[in-house]
N, CA, C and O of each residue as an XYZ file, in Angstrom:
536
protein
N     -21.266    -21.554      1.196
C     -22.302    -22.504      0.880
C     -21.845    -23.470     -0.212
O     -21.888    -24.700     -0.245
N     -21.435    -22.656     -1.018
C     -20.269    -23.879     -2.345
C     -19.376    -24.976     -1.800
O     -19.231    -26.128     -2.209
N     -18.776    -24.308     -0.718
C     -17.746    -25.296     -0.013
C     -18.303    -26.666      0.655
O     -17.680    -27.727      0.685
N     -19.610    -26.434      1.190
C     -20.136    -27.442      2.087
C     -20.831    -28.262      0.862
O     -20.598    -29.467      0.763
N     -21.653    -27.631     -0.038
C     -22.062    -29.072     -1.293
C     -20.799    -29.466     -1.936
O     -20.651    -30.592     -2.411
N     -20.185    -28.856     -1.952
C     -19.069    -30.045     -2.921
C     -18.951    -30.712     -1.715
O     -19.667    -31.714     -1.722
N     -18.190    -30.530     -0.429
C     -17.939    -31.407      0.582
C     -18.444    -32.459      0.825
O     -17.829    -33.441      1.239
N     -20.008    -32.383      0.533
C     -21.277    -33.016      0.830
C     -21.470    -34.089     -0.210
O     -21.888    -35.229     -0.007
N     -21.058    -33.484     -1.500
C     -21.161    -34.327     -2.790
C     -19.903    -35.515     -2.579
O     -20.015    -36.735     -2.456
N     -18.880    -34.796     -2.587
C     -17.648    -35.983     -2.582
C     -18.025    -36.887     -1.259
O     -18.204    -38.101     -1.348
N     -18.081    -36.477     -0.561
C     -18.211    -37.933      0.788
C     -19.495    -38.107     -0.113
O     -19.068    -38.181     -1.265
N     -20.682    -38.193     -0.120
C     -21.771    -39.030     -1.214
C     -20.699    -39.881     -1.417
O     -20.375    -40.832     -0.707
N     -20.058    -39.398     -2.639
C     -19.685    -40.287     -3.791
C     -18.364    -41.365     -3.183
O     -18.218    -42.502     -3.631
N     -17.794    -40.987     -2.492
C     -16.868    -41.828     -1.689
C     -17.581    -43.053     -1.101
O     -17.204    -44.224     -1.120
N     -18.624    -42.557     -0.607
C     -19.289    -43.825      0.076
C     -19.835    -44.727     -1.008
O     -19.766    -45.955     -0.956
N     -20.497    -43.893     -2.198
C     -20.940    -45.162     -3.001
C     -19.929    -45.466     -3.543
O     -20.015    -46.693     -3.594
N     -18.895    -45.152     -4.048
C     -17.745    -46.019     -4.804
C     -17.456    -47.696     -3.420
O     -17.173    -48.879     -3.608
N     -17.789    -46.693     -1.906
C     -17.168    -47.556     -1.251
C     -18.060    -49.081     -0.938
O     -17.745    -50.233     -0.641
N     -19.223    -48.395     -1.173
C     -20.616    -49.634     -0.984
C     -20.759    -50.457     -2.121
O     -21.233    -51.593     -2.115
N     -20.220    -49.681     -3.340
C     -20.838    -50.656     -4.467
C     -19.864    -51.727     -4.355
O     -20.289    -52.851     -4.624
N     -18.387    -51.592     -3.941
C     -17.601    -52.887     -4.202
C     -17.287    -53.780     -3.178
O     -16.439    -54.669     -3.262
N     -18.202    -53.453     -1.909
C     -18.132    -54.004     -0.852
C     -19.122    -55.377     -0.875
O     -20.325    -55.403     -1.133
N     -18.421    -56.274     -0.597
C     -19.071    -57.471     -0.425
C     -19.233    -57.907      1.365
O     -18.555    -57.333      2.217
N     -20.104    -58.852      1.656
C     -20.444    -59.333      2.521
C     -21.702    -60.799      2.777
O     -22.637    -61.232      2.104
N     -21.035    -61.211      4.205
C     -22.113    -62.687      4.241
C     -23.245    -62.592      5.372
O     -22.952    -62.120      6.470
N     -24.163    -62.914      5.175
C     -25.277    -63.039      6.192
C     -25.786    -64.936      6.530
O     -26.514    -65.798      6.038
N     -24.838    -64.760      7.669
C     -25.162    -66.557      8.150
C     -26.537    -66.212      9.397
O     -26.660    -65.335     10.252
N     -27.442    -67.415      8.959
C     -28.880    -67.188      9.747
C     -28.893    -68.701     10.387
O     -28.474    -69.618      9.680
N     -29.404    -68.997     11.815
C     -29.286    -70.262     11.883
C     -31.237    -70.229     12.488
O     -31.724    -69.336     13.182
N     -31.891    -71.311     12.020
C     -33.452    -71.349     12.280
C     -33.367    -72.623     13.316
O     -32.707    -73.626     13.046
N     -34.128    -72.458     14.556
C     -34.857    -73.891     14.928
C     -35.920    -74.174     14.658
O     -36.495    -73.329     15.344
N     -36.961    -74.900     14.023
C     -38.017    -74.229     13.716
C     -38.495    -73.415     12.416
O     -38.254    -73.537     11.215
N     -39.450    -72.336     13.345
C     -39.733    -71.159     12.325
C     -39.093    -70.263     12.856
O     -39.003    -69.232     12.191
N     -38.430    -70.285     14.184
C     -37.762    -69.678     15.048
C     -36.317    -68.860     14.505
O     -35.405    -69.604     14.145
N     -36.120    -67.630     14.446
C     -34.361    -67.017     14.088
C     -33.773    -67.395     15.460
O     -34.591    -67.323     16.377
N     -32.486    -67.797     15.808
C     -32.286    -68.327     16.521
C     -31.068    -67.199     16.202
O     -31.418    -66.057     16.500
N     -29.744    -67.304     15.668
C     -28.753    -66.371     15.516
C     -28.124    -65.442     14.176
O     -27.624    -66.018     13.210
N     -28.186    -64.495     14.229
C     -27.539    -64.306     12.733
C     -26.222    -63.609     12.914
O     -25.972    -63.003     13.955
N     -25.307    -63.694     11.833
C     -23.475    -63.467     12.075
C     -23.513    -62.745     10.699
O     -24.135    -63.027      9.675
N     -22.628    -61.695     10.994
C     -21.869    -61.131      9.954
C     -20.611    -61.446      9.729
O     -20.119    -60.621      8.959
N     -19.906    -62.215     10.029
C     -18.526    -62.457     10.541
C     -18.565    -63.600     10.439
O     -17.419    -63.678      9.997
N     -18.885    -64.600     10.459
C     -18.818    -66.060     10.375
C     -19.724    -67.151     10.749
O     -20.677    -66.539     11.232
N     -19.930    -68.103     10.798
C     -21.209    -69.118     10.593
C     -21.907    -68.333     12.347
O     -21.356    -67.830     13.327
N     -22.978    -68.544     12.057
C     -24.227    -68.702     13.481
C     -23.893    -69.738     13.673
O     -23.565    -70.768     13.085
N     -24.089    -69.102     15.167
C     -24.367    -69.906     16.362
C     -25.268    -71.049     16.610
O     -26.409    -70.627     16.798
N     -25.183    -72.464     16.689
C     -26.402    -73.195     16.385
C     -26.855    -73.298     18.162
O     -26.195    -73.088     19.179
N     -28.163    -73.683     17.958
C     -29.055    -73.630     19.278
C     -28.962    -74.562     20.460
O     -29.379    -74.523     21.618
N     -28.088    -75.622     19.565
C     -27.630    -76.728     20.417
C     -28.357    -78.217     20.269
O     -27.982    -79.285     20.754
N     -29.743    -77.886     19.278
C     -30.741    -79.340     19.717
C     -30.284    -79.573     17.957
O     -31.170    -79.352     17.133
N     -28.930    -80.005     17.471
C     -28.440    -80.539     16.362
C     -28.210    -82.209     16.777
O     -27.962    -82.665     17.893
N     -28.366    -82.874     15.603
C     -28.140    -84.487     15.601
C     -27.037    -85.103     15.037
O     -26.599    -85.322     13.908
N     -26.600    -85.400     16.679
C     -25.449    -86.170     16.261
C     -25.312    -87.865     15.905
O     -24.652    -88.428     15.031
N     -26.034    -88.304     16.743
C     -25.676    -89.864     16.577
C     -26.754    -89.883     14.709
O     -27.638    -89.185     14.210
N     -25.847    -91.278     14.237
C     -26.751    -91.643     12.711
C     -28.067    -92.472     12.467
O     -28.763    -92.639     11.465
N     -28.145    -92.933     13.772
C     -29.727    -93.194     14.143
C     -30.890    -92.099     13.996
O     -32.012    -92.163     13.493
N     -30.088    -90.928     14.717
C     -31.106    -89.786     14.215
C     -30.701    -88.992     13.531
O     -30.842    -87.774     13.637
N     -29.960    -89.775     12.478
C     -29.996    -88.515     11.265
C     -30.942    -88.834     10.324
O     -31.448    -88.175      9.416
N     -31.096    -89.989     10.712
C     -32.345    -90.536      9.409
C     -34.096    -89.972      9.804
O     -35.054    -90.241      9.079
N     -34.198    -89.055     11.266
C     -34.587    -88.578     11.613
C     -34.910    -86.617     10.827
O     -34.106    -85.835     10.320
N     -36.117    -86.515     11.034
C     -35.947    -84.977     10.230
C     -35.377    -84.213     11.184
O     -35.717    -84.306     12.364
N     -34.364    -83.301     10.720
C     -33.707    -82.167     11.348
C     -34.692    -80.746     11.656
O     -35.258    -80.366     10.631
N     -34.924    -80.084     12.633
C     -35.890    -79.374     13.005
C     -35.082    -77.869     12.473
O     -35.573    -76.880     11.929
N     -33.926    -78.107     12.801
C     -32.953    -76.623     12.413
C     -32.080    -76.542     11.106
O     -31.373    -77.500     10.789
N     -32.139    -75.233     10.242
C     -31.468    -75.312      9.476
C     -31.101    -73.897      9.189
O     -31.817    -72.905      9.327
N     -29.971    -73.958      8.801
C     -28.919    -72.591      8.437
C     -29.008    -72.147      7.098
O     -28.874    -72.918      6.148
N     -29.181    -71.201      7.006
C     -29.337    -69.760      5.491
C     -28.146    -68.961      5.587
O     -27.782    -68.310      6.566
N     -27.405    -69.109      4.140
C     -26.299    -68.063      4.250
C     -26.787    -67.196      3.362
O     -27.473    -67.766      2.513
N     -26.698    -65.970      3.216
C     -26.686    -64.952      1.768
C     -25.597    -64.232      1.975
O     -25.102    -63.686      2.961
N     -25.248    -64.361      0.584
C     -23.957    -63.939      0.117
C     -24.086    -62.657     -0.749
O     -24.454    -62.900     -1.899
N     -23.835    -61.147     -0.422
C     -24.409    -60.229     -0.787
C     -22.719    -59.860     -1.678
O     -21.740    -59.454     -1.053
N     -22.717    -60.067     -2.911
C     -21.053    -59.569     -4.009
C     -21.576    -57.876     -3.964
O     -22.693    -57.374     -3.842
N     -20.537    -57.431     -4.085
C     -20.218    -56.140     -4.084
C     -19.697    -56.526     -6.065
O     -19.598    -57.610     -6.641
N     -19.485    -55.134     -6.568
C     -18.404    -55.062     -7.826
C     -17.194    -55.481     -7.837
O     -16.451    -55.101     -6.932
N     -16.706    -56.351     -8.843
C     -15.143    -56.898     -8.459
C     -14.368    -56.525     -9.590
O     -13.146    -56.674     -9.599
N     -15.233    -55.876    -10.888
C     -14.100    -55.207    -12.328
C     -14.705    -53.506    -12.192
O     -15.688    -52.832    -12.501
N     -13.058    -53.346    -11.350
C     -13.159    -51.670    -11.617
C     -12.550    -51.621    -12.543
O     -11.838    -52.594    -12.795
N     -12.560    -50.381    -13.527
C     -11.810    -49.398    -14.369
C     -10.717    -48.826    -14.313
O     -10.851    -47.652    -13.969
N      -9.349    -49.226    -14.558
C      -8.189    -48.366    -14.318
C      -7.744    -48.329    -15.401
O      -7.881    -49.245    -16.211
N      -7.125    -47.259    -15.621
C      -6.178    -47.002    -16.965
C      -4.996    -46.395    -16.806
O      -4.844    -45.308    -16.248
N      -4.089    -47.106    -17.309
C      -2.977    -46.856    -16.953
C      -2.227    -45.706    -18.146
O      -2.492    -45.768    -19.346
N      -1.365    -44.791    -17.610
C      -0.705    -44.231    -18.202
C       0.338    -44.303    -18.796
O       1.287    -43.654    -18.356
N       0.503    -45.118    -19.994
C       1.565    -45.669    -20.760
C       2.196    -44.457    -21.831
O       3.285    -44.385    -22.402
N       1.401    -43.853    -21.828
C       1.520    -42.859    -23.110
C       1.807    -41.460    -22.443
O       1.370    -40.470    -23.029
N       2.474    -41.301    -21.319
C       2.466    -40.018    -21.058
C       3.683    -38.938    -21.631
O       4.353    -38.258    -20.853
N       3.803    -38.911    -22.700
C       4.804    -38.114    -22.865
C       5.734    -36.845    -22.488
O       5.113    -35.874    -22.055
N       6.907    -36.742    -22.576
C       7.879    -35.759    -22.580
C       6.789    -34.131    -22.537
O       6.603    -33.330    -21.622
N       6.289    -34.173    -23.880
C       5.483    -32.852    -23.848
C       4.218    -33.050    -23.120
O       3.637    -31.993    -22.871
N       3.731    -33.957    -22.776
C       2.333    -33.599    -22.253
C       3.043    -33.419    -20.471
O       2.696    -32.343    -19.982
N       3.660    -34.023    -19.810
C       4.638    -33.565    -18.748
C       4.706    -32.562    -18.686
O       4.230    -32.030    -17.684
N       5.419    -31.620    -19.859
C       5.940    -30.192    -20.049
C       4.111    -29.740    -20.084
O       3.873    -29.126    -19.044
N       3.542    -29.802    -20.474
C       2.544    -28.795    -20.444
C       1.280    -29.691    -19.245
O       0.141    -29.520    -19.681
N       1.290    -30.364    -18.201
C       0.651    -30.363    -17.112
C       1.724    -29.622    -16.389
O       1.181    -28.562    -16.075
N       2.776    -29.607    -16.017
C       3.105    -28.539    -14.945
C       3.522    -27.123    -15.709
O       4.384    -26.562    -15.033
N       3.290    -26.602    -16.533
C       2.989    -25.171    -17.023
C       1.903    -25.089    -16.688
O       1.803    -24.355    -15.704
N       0.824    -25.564    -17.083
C      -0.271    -25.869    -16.690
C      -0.538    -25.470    -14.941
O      -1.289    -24.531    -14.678
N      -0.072    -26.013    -14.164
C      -0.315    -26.283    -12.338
C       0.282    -24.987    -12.171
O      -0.308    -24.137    -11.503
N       1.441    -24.737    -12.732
C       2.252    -23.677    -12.093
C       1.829    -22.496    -12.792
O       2.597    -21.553    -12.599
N       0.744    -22.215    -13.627
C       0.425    -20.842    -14.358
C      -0.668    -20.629    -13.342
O      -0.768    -19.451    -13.001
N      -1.673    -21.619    -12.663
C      -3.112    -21.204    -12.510
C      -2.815    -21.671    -10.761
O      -3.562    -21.423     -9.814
N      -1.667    -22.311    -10.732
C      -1.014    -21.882     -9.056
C      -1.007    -20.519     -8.699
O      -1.246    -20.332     -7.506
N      -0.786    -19.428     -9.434
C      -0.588    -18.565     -8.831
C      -1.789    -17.565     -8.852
O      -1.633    -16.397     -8.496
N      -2.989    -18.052     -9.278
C      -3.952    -17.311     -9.755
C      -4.929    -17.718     -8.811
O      -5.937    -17.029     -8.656
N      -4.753    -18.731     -8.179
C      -5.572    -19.491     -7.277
C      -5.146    -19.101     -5.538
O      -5.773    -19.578     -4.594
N      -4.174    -18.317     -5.412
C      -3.895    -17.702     -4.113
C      -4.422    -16.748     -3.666
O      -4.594    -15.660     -4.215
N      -4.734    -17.098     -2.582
C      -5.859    -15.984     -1.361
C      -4.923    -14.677     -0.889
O      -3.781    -14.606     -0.436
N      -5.658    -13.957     -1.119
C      -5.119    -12.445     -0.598
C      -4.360    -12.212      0.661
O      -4.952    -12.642      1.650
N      -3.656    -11.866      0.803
C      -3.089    -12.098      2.190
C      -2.966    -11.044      3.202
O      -2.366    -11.273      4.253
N      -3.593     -9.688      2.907
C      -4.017     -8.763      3.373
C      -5.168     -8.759      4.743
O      -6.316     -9.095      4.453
N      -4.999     -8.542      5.600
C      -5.565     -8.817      7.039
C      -6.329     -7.410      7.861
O      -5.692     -6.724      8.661
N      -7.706     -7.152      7.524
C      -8.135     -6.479      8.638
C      -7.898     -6.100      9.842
O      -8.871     -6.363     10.549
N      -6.850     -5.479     10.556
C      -6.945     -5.227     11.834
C      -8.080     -4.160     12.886
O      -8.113     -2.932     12.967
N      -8.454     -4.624     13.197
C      -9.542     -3.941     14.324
C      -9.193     -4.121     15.552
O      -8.956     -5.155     16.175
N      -9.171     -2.360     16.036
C      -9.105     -2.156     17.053
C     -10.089     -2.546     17.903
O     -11.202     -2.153     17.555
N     -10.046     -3.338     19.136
C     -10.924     -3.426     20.005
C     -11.561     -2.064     20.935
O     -12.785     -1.946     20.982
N     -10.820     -1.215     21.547
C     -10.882     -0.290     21.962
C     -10.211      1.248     21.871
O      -9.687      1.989     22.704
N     -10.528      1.360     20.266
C      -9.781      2.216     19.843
C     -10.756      3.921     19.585
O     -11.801      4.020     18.942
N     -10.048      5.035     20.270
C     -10.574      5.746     20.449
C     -10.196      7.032     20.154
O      -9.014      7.284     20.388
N     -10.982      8.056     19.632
C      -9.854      9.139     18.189
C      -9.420      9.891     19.075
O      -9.634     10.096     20.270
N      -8.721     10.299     18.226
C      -7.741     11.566     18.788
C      -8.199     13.023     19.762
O      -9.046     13.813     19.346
N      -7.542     13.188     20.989
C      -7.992     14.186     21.411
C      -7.433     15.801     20.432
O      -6.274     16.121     20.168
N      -8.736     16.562     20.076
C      -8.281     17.954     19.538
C      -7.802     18.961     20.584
O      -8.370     19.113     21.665
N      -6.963     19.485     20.279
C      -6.273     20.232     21.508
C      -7.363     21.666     21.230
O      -7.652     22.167     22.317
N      -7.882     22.262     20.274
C      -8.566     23.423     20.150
C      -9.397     23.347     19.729
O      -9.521     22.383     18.974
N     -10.780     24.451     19.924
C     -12.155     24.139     19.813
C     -12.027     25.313     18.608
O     -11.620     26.469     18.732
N     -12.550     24.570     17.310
C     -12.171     25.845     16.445
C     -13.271     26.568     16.186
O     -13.183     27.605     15.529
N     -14.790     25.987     16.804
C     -15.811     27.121     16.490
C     -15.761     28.150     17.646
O     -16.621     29.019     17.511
N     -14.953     28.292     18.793
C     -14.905     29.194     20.188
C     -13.704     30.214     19.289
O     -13.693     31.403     18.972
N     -13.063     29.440     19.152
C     -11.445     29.985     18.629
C     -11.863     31.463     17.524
O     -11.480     32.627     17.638
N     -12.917     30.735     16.324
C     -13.189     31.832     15.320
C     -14.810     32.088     15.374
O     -15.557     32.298     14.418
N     -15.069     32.026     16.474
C     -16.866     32.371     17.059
C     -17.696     32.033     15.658
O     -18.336     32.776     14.915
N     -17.412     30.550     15.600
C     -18.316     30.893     14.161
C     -19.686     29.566     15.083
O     -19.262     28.508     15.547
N     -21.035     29.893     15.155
C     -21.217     28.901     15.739
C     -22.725     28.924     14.699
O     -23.161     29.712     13.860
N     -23.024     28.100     15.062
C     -24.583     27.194     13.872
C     -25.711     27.653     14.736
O     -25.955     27.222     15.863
N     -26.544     28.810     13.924
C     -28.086     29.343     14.615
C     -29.118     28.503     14.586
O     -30.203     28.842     15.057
């Protein structure tokens, strides 16, 4: 049961490390009051009734496009190890290699017989010395 909440905890936490710094765009294109297309991936699709000639641009445009721009985190935390010394080296692997060996699973194996069945007695020893239970 220990094994499956930590399991459970780390993917959690994997995913939010992975959501918080994830960014993404939401392109919406309207005709109208109408949603007409929305893209995750790159501009929407327009509906087609856009104005081209400049006669009717001076005309009101009926359609118009919404982007949202959703930032993820962009200053993670790293620290670098500049200072790792000679002795602190020497005592992380004393360290790994003392509680390496303390951390190994037994290696001793149950065998069970599937169809295992005792020994035949060659002599009946309550006939043998007539001793029998009243």
């Amino acid at each position: 049961m220990k094994k499956i909440i930590i399991k459970i905890t780390s993917i959690v936490l994997a995913l939010l490390v992975l959501f918080s710094t994830l960014s993404f765009t939401v392109a919406k294109h309207y005709c109208g009051d109408f949603l007409v297309d929305v893209s995750f991936t790159g501009e929407a699709e327009a509906c087609g009734m856009e104005m081209s000639n400049v006669s009717e641009a001076k005309m009101k445009s009926c359609c118009k496009d919404e982007v949202h721009k959703v930032e993820g985190q962009d200053e993670l935390q790293f620290q670098k190890i500049d200072n790792f010394s000679f002795e602190k080296q020497q005592f992380l692997a004393a360290y790994f290699l003392s509680f390496k060996k303390l951390l190994v699973k037994n290696a001793s194996k149950n065998i069970f017989y599937k169809d295992f069945s005792p020994p035949d007695i060659p002599t009946d020893y309550q006939v043998l010395y007539q001793v029998f239970l009243i």
